[in-house]
C-alpha positions as CSV (number, residue, x, y, z in Angstrom):
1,X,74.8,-127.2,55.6
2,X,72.0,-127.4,53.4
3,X,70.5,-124.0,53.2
4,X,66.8,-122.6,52.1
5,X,66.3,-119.7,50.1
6,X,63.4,-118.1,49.8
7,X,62.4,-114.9,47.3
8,X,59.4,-112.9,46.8
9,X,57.4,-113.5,43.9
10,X,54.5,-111.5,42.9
11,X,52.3,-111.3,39.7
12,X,48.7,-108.9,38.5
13,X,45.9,-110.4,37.5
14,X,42.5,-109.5,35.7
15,X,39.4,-111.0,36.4
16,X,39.8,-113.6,33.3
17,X,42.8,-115.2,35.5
18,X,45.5,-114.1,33.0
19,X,48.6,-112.7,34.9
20,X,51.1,-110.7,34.4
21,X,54.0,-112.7,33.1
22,X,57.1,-112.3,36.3
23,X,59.8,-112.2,33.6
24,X,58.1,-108.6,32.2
25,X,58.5,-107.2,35.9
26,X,62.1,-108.9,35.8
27,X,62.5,-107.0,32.3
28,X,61.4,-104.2,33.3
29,X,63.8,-103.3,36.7
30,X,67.0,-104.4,34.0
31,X,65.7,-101.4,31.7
32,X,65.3,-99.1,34.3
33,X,69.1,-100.2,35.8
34,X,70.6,-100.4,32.0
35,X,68.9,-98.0,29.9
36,X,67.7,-100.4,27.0
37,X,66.0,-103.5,26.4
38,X,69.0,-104.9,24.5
39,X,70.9,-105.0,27.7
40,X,68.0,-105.9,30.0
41,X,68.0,-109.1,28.1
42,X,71.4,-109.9,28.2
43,X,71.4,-109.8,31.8
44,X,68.5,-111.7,31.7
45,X,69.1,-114.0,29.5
46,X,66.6,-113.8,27.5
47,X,66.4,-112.9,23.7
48,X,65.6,-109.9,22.0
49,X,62.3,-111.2,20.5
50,X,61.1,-113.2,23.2
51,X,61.4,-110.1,25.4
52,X,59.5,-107.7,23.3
53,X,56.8,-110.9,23.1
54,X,56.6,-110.5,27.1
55,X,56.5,-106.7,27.2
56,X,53.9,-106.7,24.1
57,X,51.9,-109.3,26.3
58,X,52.0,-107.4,29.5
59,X,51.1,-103.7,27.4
60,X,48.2,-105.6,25.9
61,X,46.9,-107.0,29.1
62,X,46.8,-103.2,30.6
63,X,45.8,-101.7,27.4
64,X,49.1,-99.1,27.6
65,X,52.6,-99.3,26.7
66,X,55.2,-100.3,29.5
67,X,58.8,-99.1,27.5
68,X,59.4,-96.6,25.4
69,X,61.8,-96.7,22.7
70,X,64.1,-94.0,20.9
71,X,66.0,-94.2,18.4
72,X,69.5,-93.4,19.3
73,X,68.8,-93.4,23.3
74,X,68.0,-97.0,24.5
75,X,64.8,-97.4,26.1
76,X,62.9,-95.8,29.0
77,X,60.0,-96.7,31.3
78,X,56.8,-95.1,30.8
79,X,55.0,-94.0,34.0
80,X,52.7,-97.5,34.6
81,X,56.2,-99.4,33.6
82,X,58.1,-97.1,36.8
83,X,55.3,-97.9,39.1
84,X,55.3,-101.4,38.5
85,X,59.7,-101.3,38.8
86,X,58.3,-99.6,42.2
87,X,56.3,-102.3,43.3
88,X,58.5,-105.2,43.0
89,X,61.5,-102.7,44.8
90,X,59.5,-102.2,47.8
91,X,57.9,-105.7,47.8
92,X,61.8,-106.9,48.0
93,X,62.6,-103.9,50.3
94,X,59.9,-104.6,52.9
95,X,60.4,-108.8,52.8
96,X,64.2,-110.1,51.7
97,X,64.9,-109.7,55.8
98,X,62.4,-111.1,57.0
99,X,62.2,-114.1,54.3
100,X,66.1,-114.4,54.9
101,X,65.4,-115.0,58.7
102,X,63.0,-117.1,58.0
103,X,64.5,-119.2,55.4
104,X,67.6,-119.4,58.1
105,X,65.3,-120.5,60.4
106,X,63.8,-123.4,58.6
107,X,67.3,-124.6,57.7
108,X,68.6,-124.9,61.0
109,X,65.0,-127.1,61.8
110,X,65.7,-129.1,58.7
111,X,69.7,-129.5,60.0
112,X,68.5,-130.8,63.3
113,X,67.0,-133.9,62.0
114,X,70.3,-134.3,60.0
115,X,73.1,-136.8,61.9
116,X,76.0,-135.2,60.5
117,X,74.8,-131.7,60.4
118,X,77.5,-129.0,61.7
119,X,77.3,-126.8,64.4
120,X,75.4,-124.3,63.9
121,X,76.5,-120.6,64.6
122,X,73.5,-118.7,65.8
123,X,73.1,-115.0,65.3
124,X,70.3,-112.8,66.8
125,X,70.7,-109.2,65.3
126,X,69.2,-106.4,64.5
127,X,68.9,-105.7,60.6
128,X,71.8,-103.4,59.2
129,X,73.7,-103.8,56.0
130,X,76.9,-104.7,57.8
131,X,75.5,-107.9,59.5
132,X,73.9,-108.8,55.8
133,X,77.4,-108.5,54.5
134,X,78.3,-110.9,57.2
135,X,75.9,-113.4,56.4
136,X,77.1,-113.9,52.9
137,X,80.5,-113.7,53.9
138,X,80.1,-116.7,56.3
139,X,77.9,-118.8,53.8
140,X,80.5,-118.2,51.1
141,X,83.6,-119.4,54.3
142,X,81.0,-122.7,54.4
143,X,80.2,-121.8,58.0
144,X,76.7,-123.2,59.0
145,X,74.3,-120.2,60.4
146,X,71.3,-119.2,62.0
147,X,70.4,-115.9,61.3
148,X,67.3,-114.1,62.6
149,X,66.8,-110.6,62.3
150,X,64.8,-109.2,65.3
151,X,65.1,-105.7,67.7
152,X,68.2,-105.0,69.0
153,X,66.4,-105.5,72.6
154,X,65.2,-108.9,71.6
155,X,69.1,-109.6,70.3
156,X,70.4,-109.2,73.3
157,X,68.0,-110.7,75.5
158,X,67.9,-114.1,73.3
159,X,71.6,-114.0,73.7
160,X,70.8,-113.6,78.0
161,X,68.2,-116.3,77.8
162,X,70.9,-119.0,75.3
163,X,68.8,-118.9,72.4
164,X,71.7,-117.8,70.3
165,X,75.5,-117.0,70.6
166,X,75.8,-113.9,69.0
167,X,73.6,-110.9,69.4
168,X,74.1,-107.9,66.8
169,X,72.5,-104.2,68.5
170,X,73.7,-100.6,67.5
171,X,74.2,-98.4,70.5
172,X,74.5,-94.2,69.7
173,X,77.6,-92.3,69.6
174,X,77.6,-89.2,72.2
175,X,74.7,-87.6,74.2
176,X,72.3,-90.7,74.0
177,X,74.8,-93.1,74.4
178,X,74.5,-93.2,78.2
179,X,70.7,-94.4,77.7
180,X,70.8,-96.5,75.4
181,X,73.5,-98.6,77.1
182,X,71.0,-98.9,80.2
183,X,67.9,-99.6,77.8
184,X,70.0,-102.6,77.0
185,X,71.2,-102.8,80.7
186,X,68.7,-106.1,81.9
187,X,70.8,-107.8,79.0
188,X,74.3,-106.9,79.9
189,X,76.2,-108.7,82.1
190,X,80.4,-107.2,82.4
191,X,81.4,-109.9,83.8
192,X,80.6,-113.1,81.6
193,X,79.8,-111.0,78.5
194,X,82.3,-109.3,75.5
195,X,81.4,-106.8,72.4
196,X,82.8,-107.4,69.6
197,X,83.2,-104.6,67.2
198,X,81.6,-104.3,63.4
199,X,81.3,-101.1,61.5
200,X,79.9,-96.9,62.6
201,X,76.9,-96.0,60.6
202,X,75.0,-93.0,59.8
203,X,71.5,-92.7,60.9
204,X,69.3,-89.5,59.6
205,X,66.6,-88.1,57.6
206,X,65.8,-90.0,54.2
207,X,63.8,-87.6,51.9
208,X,63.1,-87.0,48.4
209,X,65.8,-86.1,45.3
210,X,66.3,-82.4,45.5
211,X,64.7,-82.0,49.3
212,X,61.8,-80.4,47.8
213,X,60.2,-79.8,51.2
214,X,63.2,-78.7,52.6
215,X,63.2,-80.6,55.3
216,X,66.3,-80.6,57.3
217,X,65.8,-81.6,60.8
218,X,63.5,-83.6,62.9
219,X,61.3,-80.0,64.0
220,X,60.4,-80.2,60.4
221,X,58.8,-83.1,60.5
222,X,55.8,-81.5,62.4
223,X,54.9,-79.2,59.7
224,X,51.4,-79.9,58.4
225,X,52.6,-80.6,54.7
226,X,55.1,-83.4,55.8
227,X,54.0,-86.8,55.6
228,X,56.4,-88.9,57.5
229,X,56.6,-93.1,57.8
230,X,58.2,-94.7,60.5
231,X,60.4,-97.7,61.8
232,X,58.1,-100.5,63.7
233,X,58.3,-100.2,68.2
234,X,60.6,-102.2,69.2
235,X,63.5,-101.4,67.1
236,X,66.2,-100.0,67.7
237,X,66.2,-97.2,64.5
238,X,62.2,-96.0,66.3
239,X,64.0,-95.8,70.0
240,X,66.8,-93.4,68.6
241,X,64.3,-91.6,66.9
242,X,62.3,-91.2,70.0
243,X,65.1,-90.7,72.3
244,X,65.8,-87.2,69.5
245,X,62.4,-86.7,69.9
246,X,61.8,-86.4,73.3
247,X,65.4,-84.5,73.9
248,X,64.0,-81.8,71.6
249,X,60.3,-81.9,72.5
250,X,58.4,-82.9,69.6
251,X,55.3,-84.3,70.4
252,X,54.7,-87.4,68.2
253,X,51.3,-87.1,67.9
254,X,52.1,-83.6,65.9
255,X,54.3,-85.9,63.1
256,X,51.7,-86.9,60.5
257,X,52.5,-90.7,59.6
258,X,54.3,-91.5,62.9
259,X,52.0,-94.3,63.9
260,X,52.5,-95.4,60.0
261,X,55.6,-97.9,60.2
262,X,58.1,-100.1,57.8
263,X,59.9,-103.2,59.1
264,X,63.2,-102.8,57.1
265,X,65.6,-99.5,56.7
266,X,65.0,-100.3,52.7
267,X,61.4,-100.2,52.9
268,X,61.5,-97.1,54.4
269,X,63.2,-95.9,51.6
270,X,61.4,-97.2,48.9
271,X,58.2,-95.9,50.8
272,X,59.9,-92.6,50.7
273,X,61.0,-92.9,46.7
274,X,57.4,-93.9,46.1
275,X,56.1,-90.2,46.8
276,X,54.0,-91.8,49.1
277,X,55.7,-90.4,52.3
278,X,58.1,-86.8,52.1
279,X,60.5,-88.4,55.0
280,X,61.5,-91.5,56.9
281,X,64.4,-92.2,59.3
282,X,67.1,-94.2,58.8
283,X,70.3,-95.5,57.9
284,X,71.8,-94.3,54.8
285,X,72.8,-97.1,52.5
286,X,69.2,-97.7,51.5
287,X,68.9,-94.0,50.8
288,X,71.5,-93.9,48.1
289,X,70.1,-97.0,46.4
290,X,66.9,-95.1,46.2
291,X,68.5,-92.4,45.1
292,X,67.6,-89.8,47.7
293,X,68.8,-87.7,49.4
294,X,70.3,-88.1,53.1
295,X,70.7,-86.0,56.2
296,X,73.0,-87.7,58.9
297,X,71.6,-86.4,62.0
298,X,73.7,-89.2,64.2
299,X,76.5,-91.8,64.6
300,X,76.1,-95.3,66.1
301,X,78.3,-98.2,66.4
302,X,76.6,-101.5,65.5
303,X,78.6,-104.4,67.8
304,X,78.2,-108.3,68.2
305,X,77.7,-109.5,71.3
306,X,78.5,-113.0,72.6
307,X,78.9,-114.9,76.1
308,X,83.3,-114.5,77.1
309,X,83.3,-118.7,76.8
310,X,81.9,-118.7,73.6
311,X,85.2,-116.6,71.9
312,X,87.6,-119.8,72.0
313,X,84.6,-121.9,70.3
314,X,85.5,-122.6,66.4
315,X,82.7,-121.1,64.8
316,X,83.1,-118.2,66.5
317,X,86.9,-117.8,65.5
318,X,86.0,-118.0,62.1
319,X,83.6,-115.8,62.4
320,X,86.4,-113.3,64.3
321,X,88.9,-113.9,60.8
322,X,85.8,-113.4,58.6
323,X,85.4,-109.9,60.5
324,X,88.9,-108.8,60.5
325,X,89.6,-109.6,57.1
326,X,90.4,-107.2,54.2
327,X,88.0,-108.6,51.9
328,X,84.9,-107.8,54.7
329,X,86.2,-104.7,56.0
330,X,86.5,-103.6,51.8
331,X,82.5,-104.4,51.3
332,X,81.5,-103.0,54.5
333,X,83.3,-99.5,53.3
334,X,82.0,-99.7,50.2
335,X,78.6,-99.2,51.6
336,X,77.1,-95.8,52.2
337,X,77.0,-94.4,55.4
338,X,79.2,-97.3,57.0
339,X,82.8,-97.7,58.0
340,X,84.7,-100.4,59.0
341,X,85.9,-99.5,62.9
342,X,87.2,-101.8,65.2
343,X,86.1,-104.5,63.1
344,X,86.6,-107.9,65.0
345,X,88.2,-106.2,67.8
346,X,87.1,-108.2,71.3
347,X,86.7,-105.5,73.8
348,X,85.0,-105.9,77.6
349,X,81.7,-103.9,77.9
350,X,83.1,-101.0,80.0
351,X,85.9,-100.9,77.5
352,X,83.2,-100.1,74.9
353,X,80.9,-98.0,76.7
354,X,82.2,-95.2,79.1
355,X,78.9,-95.4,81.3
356,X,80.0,-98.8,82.4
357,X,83.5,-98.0,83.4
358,X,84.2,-97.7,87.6
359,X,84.2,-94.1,88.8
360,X,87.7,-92.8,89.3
361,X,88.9,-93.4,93.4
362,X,88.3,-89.5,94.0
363,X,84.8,-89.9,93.1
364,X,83.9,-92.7,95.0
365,X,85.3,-91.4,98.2
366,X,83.5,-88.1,97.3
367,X,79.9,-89.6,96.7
368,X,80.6,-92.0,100.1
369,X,81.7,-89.2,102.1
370,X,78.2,-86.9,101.2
């Protein structure tokens, strides 16, 4: 399969039309990751004097300096050189999803008009880090993809209408799990349908290094001096955050920033790094690359779902050994917050979700005979 890849590119510009150079920005994030220009442009490639050229360049064009130098200690940032390391981490944070959808998207048009072109696997999922990991697992395997990142509602429906075969939600563990089962319940259908099983993760307060405002729980969030940003309606992160809500009685209207929303986990926490928010909710890989800190609040399981008929299919049984290798189960660990359970284990729905299962004998004859 031929497939499209598309990145975000952005630039500054003064009113003369001279731009920022991308390769400074580019220089820039490898100082801040490495400590020194000297490695920045080794893992750049790019040589030591053509990289000072860019930075000198980019400090002339905003009349300040962008990297520091010390003798002894590398090379650091200077405040304007930070902010601009900022912008280009939430640009990525708040796009890569939804340009990797898209570019998925396109791909599987372009393969259409191509005789020869594969089968196509087609995944509908919510965004997590485990399902990312899966894409690039089954694009390195060679298996042809669709992947489109949506709600876990709209996952699950596409899968009820045919518009894909594999639909990738995140139900809660414990008191809400109940709920959320039957929010998904139009969807669900025991008898033709199976879960398959991908990874636990850890949903919960994102907030600054060193908790400054000391916020702890999700009652802090209505105190006047915490500005809080939010996941968009619709998914599945903002419906467990409501569902805590509402189970403890905090208005919405009384957290400042709850109508203010993010698309992606990551952009929430690069919204949160910026200083421009004090919280957001989310999962907590994100959190650690953002360096802040984390309060897991709750468990979920994130499954695939798929039609019974479509297990036997090829593409799907690839995608089965993909999930229950070693070498997945090993990257899925190794991010924050996740775990590895159950991974490509086929289970029925009622299986999975207690809510679902028949009510003992005893019970039944007990709710008939009142």
């Amino acid at each position: 399969m031929h497939e499209v890849h598309i990145r975000p590119q952005w630039t500054i510009r003064q009113p003369d039309g001279a731009a920022l150079a991308p390769r400074v920005i580019e220089l820039l994030v490898q100082v801040l990751e490495h400590g020194s220009l000297s490695s920045a442009c080794t893992v750049s490639g790019v040589s030591y004097r053509h990289a000072w050229e860019l930075i000198r360049q980019g400090e002339a064009m905003f009349g300040q300096p962008l990297v520091a130098m010390q003798r002894g200690k590398g090379s650091s940032l200077t405040p304007l050189g930070e902010k601009l390391v900022w912008a280009d981490r939430r640009i990525t944070a708040r796009l890569s999803p939804l340009l990797d959808s898209l570019a998925s998207e396109l791909g599987a048009e372009i393969e259409k008009l191509i005789p020869t072109a594969p089968t196509l696997l087609r995944i509908h999922a919510s965004h997590g880090f485990a399902i990312e990991a899966l894409h690039g697992f089954l694009a390195a395997a060679q298996v042809p993809g669709d992947l489109r990142y949506c709600g876990s509602e709209e996952a699950v429906a596409s899968l009820h209408h045919g518009s894909c075969d594999v639909a990738g939600f995140h139900v809660p563990l414990g008191a809400f799990e109940a709920e959320a089962v039957a929010h998904y319940g139009s969807w669900l259908n025991a008898g033709t349908q199976k879960v398959i099983g991908m990874a636990t993760r850890h949903q919960g307060l994102m907030v600054a290094p060193g908790n400054p405002k000391k916020i702890y729980t999700l009652a802090d969030l209505a105190r006047p001096d915490v500005r809080f940003i939010n996941r968009q309606a619709g998914s599945g992160t903002r419906y467990l955050f409501d569902l805590q809500l509402r189970e403890q009685g905090i208005a919405p209207e009384a957290i400042k920033g709850y109508e203010q929303c993010e698309f992606t986990h990551a952009a929430v926490a690069a919204f949160v790094a910026s200083g421009m928010a004090d919280a957001g909710y989310g999962v907590e890989t994100p959190a650690r690359q953002f360096k802040l800190d984390f309060i897991s609040n709750q468990v979920e399981r994130y499954f695939l779902l798929c039609d019974e008929r479509s297990l036997a299919a090829p593409i799907v049984q690839r995608m089965l050994d993909i999930l229950r290798s070693e070498a997945y189960q090993s990257a899925v660990n190794r991010l924050p917050g996740y775990q590895a359970v159950n991974c490509g284990r086929v289970l029925s729905l009622s299986e999975a979700f207690e809510s679902l299962r028949p009510a003992p004998a005893s019970k039944r004859r007990a709710a008939t005979r009142s």
